[in-house]
C-alpha positions as CSV (number, residue, x, y, z in Angstrom):
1,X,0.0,0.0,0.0
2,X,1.5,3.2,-1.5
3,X,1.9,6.3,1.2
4,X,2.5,9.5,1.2
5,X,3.3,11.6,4.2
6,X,3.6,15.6,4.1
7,X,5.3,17.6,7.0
8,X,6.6,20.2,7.6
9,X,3.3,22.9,7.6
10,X,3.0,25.5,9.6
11,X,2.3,29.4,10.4
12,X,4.6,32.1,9.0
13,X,5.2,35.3,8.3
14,X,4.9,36.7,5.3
15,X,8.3,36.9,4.0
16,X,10.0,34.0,5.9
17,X,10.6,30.5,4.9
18,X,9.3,26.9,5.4
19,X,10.1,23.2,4.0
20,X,7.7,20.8,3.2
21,X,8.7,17.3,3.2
22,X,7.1,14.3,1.8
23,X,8.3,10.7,2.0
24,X,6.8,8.0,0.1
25,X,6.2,4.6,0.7
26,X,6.9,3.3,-3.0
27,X,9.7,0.6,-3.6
28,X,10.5,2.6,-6.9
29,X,10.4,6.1,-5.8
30,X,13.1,7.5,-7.7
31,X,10.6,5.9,-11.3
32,X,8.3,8.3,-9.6
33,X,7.3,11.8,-10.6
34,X,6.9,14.1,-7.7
35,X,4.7,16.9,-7.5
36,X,3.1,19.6,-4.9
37,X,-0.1,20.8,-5.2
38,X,-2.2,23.2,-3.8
39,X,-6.3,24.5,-4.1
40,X,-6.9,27.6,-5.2
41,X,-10.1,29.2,-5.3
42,X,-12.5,28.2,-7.8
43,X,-9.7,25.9,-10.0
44,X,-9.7,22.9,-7.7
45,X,-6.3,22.0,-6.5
46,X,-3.7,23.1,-8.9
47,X,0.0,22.2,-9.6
48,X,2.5,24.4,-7.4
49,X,5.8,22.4,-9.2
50,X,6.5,19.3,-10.3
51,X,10.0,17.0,-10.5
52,X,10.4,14.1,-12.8
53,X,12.0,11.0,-12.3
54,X,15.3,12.7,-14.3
55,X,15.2,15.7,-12.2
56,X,13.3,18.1,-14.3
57,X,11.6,20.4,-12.8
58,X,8.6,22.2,-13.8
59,X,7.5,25.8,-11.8
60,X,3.8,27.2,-11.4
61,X,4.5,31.3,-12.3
62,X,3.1,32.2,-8.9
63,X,6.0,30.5,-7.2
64,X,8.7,30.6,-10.1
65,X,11.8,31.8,-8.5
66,X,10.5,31.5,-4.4
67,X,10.0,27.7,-4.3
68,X,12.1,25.1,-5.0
69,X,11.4,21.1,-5.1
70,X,14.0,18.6,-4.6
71,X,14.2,14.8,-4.0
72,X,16.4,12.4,-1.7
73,X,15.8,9.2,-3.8
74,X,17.8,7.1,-1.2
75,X,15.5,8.7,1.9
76,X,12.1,8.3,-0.6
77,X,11.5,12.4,-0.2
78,X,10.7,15.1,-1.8
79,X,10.8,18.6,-0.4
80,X,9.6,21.9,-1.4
81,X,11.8,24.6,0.1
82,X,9.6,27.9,0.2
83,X,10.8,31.1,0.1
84,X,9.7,34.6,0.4
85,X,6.4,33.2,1.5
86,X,3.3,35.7,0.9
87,X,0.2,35.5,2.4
88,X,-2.1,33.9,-1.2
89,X,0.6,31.0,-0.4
90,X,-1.5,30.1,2.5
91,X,-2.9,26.8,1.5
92,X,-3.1,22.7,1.8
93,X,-0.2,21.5,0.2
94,X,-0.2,17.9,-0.9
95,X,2.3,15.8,-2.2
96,X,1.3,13.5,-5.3
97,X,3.3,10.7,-7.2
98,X,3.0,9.6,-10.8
99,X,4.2,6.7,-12.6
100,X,3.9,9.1,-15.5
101,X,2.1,6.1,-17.3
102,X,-0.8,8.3,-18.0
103,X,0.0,12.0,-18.9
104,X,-1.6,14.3,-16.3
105,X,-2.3,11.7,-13.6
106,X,-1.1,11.5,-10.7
107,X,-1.5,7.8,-9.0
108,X,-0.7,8.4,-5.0
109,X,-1.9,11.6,-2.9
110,X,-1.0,12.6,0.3
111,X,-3.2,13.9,3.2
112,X,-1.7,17.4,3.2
113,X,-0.2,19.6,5.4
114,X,-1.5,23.2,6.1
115,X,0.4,26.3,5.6
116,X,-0.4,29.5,6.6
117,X,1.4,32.8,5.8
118,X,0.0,35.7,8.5
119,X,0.3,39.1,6.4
């Protein structure tokens, strides 16, 4: 049974910094594709960045240049370092996995973990 466990939520400042982490339960993690996600208002829960199996790395433009994504495939992690945080980045954040099988679908969720950014 595939899981996927965020951490690393909490409340900020605007301005300061956080890392999310999310380790996965998957024997073949680093076949995965990573991704973070978030809900935004009327558009369902949207793509923050994504990380392929390779290591490329794919940026929504409202965090382009603040967030980062990287992955530890020996510890089965991903992590999102996030930067310059602002107060619209207050949000679920949920990991998601893809065997990249099926373009656009993403096979394992996580639970989430909360983030808020005080202004």
């Amino acid at each position: 049974q595939v899981q996927l466990v965020e951490s690393g939520g909490g409340l900020v400042r605007a301005g300061d910094s956080l890392r999310l982490s999310c380790e996965a339960s998957i024997q073949t993690f680093s076949m995965y594709n990573m991704g973070w996600f978030r809900p935004t208002p009327g558009k369902g829960r949207e793509f923050v960045v994504t990380i392929s199996w390779s290591g490329t790395t794919l940026y929504a433009d409202t965090v382009k240049g603040r967030f980062t994504i990287s992955r530890d495939n020996a510890k089965n992690t991903v992590y999102l370092q996030m930067n310059s945080l602002k107060f619209e980045d207050t949000a679920n954040y949920y990991c998601a996995a893809s065997t990249g099988l099926t373009p656009g679908r993403w096979d394992y969720w996580g639970q989430g973990t909360h983030v808020t950014v005080s202004s």
